[in-house]
Each structure stands twice: as structure tokens, then as C-alpha cells.
C-alpha positions as CSV (number, residue, x, y, z in Angstrom):
1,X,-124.6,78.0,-114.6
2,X,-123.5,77.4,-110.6
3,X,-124.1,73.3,-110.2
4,X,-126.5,74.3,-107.5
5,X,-129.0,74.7,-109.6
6,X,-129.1,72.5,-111.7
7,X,-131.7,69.7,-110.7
8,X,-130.6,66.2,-111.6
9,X,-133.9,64.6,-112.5
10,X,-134.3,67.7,-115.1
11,X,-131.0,67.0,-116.5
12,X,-131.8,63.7,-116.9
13,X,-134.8,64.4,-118.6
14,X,-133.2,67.2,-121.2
15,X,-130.8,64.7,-121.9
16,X,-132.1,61.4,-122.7
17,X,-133.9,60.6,-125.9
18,X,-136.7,58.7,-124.1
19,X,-136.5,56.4,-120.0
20,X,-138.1,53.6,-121.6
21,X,-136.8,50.7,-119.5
22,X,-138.0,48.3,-121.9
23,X,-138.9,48.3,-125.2
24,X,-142.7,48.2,-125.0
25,X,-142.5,51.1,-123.1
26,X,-143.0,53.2,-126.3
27,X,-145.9,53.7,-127.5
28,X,-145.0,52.5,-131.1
29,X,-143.7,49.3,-130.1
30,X,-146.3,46.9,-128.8
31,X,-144.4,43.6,-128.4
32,X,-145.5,42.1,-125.2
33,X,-147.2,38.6,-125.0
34,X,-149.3,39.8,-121.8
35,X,-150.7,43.0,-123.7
36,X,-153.4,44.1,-121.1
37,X,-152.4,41.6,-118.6
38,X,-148.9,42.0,-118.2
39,X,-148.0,43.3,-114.5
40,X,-144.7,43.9,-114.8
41,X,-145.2,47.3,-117.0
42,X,-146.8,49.2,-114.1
43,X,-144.3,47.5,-111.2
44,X,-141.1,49.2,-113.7
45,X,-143.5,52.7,-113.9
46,X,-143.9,52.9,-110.5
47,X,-139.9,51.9,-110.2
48,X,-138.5,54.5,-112.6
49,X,-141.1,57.2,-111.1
50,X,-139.2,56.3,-107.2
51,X,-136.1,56.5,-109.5
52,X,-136.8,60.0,-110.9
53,X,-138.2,61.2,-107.9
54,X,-135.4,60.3,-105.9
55,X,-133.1,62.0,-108.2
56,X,-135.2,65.2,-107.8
57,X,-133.5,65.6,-104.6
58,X,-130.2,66.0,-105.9
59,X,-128.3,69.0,-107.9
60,X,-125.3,68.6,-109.6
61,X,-123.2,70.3,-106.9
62,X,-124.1,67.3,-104.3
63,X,-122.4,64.5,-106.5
64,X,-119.3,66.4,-107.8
């Protein structure tokens, strides 16, 4: 496969298990204090959505 075409933020997302950035990101672990108040869940989501999205940008070929 020519590194042209191979998307970055796909290949990040065949390759990791899961872009939880912390652990109650998954849904089977509920450990946060600030359950339904906690603002710092949604400030993270919208940081690893710029983070993904930026990465769409990018194939392999532009970084090797």
C-alpha cells in the first residue's frame, strides 16, 4: 500500500485498543467523584476530537 494513502487518523484508529485519555472514559469504568458534574470529561472529548481531526489531515507519506 503507497503511504499516500494511508490516512493517519484511520491508522490510529485500526491500531489502538481504545483513545480513552483517562480511565473513566470507558464505559465500564465509572470512577469519577464529579459523576454528572465533572467538566473536565467533555473539555478532553472535545481535545482528542481537535486531536483526531487534526491528524485526518495527514497520510503516512507526509511524516516519513
Amino acid at each position: 500500500m503507497n503511504p499516500k494513502d494511508i490516512n493517519l487518523e484511520a491508522l490510529l484508529e485500526i491500531t489502538e485498543d481504545n483513545l480513552n485519555i483517562v480511565e473513566y472514559f470507558s464505559s465500564d469504568i465509572i470512577s469519577c467523584n464529579l459523576n454528572g458534574e465533572c467538566k473536565l470529561k467533555p473539555a478532553l472529548n472535545d481535545a482528542l476530537n481537535s486531536f483526531k481531526l487534526k491528524l485526518s489531515e495527514y497520510t503516512l507519506a507526509d511524516i516519513i
